[in-house]
N, C-alpha and C positions, 0 to 999 in steps of 0.2 A: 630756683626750683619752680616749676610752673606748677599751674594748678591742678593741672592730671595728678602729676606725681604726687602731691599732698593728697588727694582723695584718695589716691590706691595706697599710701601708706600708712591710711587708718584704717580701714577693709570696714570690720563687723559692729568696730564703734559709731563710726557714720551713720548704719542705718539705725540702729539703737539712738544715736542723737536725733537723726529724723524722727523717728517715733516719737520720743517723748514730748518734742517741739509742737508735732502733730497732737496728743495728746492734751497737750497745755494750751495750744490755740483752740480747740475743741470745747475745752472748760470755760477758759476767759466769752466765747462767743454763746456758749449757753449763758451764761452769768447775764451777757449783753443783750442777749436778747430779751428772758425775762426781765430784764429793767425798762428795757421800751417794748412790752409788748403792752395792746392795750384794756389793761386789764386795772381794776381798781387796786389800792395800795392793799387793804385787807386778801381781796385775792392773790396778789403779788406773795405777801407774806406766807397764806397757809401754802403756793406752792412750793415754792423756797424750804417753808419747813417740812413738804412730803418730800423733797428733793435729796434734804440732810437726812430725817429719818431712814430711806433707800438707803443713803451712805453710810450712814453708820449700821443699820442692817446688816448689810452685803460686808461690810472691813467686819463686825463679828463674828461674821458666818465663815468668814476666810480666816482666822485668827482661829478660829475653834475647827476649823480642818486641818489647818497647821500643825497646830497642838497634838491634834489626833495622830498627823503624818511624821511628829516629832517624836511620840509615845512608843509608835510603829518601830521606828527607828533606832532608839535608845535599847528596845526590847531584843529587836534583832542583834544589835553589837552587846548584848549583856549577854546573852546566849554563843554567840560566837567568841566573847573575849572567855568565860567560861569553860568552853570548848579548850582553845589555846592553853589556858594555865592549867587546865589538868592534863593535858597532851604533856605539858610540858614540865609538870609534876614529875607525870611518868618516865620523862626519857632523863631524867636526874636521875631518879629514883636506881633504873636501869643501870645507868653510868656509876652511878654510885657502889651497885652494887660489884658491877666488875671489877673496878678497883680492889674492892675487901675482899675481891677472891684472887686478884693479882696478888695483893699482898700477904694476904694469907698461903700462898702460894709460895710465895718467899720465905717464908717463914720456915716453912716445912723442909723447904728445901736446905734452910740454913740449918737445921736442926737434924737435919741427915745427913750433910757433909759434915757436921760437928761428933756427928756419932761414928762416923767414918774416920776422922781421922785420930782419932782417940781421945776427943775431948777439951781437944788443946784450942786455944780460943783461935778463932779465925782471920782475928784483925790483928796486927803487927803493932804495937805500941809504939805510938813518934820514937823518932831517935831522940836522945839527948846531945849535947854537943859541950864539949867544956869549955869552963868561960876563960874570955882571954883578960889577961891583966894592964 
């Protein structure tokens, strides 16, 4: 397999692996450079710690939108799953009641062909059969 064919058979992972590669050399060369820039240790230090503060910052401020977009979201499928089981309450409900008027339907009708024919029961009692010895 050459090497074409391996890159075109990852497509949209590839540039996502570039990215993050990009990303990570990015970090390690800031890290690198504040280590030899030439600045005193104490300097070094409080930038380093505006550096994390920013980070930890910006990861709460992304954590607490999150949150907010997750809230959003729970809200909306609470409302819509809601929707559903009373839609779907009703189409029981519905079905249900067809039935007991199917049935009852039946009923009536067996209770007028019973009066029709004079009373006599409508179902034929199994046969019996004698036993053999």
């Amino acid at each position: 397999m050459t090497n074409k064919m391996r890159r075109a058979g990852r497509g949209d992972s590839d540039a996502g692996t570039r990215l993050a590669y990009f990303v990570m050399g990015g970090t390690v060369g800031a890290v690198v450079a504040l280590l030899f820039a030439p600045k005193s240790g104490r300097e070094l230090r409080e930038d380093l710690a505006d550096v994390t503060r920013k980070g930890v910052d910006q990861a709460r401020e992304t954590g607490a939108q999150l949150g907010a977009k997750a809230g959003e979201y729970y809200d909306a499928a609470a409302v819509k799953a809601g929707g559903l089981a009373t839609s779907a309450r009703e189409a029981a409900s519905r079905r249900g009641e067809n039935l007991s008027a199917a049935i009852e339907a039946g009923k009536q009708a067996y209770r007028e062909e019973k009066l029709r024919s004079g009373g006599a029961p409508m179902i034929e009692p199994a046969p019996t059969y004698p036993e053999r010895d």
